[in-house]
N, C-alpha and C positions, 0 to 999 in steps of 0.2 A: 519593546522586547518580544522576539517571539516564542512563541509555545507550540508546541505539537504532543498530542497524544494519538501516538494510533490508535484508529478506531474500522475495521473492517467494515464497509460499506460492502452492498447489494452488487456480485458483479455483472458486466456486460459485457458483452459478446462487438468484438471486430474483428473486421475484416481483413488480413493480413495477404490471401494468397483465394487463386482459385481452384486450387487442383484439390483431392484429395490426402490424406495422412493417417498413420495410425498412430494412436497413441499406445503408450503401454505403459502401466502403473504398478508396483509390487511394493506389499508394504507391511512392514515387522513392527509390532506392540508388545510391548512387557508391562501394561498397564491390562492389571487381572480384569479389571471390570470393563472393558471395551473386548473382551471375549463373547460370542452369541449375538453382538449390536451389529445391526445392517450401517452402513455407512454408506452416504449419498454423494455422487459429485452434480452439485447443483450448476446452472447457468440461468440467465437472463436476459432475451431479447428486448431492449429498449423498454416501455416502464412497467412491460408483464412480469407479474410474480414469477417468484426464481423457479424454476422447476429439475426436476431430479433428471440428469441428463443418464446418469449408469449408478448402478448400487454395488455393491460388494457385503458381504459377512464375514466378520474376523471369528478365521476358526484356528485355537490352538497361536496365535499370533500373528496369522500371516491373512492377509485380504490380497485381492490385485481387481484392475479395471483395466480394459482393454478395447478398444472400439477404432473407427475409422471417423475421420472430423474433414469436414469441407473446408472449415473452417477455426483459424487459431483462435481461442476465446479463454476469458477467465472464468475460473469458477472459483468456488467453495466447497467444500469437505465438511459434509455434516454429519453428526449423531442424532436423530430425533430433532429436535427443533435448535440444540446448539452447534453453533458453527465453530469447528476446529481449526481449518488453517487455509488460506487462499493460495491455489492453483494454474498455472496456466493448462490447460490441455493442448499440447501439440504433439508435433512427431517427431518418436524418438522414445528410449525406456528411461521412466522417471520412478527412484526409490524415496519412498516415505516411511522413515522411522517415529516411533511414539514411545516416549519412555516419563515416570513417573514428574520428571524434572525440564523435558525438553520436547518441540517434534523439530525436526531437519527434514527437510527436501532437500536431494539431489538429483542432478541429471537435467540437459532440456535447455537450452540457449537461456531462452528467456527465464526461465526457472530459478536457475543459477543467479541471473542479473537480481532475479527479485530476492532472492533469498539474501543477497551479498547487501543488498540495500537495506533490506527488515533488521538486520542482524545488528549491523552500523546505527542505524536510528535507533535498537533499543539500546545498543551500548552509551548512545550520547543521552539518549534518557533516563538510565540508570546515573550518571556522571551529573548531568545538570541537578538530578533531584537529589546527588550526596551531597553534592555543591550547597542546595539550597538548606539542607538542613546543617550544615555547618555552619553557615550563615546565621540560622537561628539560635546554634550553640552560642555564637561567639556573642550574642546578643544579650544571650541569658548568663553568660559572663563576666559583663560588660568589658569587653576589649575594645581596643581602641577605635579610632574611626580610620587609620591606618588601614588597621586590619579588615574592617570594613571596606574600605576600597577593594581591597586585593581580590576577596569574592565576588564582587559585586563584577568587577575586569574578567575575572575569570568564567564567570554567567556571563557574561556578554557575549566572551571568545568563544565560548560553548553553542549558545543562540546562532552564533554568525555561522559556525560549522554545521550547524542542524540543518541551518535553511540554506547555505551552499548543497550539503549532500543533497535535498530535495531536489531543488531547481535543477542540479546538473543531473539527479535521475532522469527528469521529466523530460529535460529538451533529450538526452543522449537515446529515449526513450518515445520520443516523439513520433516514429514512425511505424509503431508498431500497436499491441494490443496495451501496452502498460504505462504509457503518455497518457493520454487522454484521462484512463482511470484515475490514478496518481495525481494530476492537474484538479481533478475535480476533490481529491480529497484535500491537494495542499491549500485550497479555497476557503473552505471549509472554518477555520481560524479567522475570517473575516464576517463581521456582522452581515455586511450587505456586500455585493459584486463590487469591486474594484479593483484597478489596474497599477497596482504597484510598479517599482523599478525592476523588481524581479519578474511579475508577471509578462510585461511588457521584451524584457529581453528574452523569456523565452517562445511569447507569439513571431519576436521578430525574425526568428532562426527556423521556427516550423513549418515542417510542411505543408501543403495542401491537405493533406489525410486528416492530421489533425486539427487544422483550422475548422474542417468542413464536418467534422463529428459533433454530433447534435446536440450535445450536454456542453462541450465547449464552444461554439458557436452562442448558445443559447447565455450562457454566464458572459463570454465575451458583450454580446449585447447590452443586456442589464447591464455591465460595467460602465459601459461607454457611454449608457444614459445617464448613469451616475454620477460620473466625471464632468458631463456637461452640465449638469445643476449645480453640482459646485463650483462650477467655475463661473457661473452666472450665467450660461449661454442662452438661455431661457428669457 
């Protein structure tokens, strides 16, 4: 059965286009205590520490980041050492709200795809883990083993939609800056590299771009030496 807990990993920068872009960022907080904090949009070339790509100050509620990018890449949104929310920088005007209960992004092709996707995984993660504590109500109730099925079905069908929503990000996603990353985190849930059925259908469909990026090439590998010691090939 599987598991997923988002966990915001270090981003990385690709390669999507070669022209130039501006980005443009404007952003509204009702959270008192993020008034006077600089706030950073970090990035990461390959496995150099993340570094502060533009800053901003929230004054009065409002911050914004604006620059020109070679290049489409991910980032992170920091306050001092903590990371608030992951980013793509591209071209186009992208709004970021912050309020006591919530942050939203809108705006930004890729943006949007990501946000629509984060949104969906917590909702199945909120779901699966009411699921699991019913489970343990019904336990501590002793109900029947009936009724035990019925969750235990119902975790499953939850599981199986968790890891459909991934998979079909990653390949629908594959050609851009947000495949590769995503790939690397949906990994992640595995002790050591291996080549599942899902992994395998979505190297089967990807492109070039992302075959040939470093962190999935490199895991791709270890996988495939792994596969062959289990299989005896050795």
């Amino acid at each position: 059965m599987l598991k997923y807990v988002f966990i915001f990993i270090s981003p990385i920068v690709a390669l999507l286009s070669a022209c130039s872009d501006q980005y443009n960022i404007m952003g509204n907080s009702s959270v008192p205590t993020y008034d006077g904090n600089v706030l950073y949009l970090k990035v990461m070339s390959g496995g150099a520490p993340a570094m502060a790509y533009d800053s901003a100050e929230v004054v009065h509620g409002k911050f914004g980041f604006e620059g020109i990018i070679d290049t489409v890449c991910m980032a992170q949104l920091y306050m001092g050492t903590s990371r608030l929310l992951p980013i793509v920088l591209e071209s186009g005007d992208i709004q970021i709200n912050f309020t006591d209960t919530e942050q939203t992004v809108r705006g930004g092709t890729l943006n949007e795809r990501l946000y629509k996707f984060l949104n969906e995984n917590a909702r199945l993660q909120n779901e699966i883990q009411n699921n699991t504590h019913n489970m343990a109500r019904l336990i501590m109730s002793g109900a029947t083993p009936a009724a035990h099925l019925r969750i235990e079905r119902r975790n499953e069908e939850l599981q199986d939609r968790l890891d459909k929503l991934w998979t079909d990000f990653i390949s629908e996603n594959s050609d851009n800056v947000l495949g590769p990353l995503y790939f690397m985190e949906y990994t992640l849930q595995y002790v050591y590299p291996v080549i599942t059925p899902q992994i395998e259908k979505i190297i089967r469909h990807a492109p070039e771009s992302f075959l040939s990026n470093p962190d999935v090439q490199s895991y791709l590998r270890d996988a495939r030496f792994n596969m062959r010691l289990m299989q005896g090939d050795f």
